[in-house]
C-alpha positions, 0 to 999 in steps of 0.5 A: 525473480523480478515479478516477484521482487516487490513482494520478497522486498516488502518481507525483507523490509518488514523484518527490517533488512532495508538494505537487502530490500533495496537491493531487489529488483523490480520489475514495471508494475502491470496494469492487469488483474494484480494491479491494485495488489501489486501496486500496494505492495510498492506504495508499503515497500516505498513507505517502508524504504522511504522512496518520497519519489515513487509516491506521486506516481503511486497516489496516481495510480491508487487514487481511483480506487480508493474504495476497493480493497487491495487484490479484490479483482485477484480473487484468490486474497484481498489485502487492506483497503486501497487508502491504507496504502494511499494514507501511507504515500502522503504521509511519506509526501508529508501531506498529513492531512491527506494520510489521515483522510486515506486512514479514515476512508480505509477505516470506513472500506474495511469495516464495509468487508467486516474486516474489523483487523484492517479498521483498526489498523487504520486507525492506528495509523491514523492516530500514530 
């Protein structure tokens, strides 16, 4: 259904099956307790389809978060660091300068969690 649209979307879209993601409809994003997991899996999803028009809105909502992992305040799982997905919605803008400062901030908020898989993630985005 639509609350779970984005999250069957973004699988779609990393198998590749674009068209089939794109045909998913979503639902509003909410400002509650799956905020910052909700609103990365969009920022991904935008990234991933190459949606430049939702990323102004997404850097807005993301940005003061930036230092906190995406899905904390869920409890039940975390995801990457907000500024992997804010490093993804410049690079979709173009602005590469602001996408290496996210990667690097992600980098930075990862290795604070111990998360040594998300630090080099970031890192190769950075470097891609």
């Amino acid at each position: 259904g639509p609350s779970d649209g984005d999250t069957y979307a973004l699988v779609l879209a990393r198998q590749g099956r674009l068209a089939e993601a794109r045909a998913i409809r979503r639902a509003p994003l909410r400002h509650d307790h799956h905020h910052t997991r909700n609103t990365g899996i969009r920022a991904e999803l935008a990234a991933l389809l190459g949606r430049r028009e939702e990323a102004p809105e997404l850097i807005r909502q993301l940005l003061p978060v930036r230092d906190q992992l995406s899905g904390a305040a869920y409890t039940v799982f975390a995801m990457r660091p907000v500024a992997h997905y804010l490093g993804l919605l410049y690079r979709l803008t173009g602005n590469e300068e602001a996408a290496a400062r996210s990667f690097e901030r992600a980098e930075t908020v990862a290795r604070r969690w111990g998360a040594e898989h998300w630090a080099a993630a970031a890192r190769d985005e950075r470097d891609r």
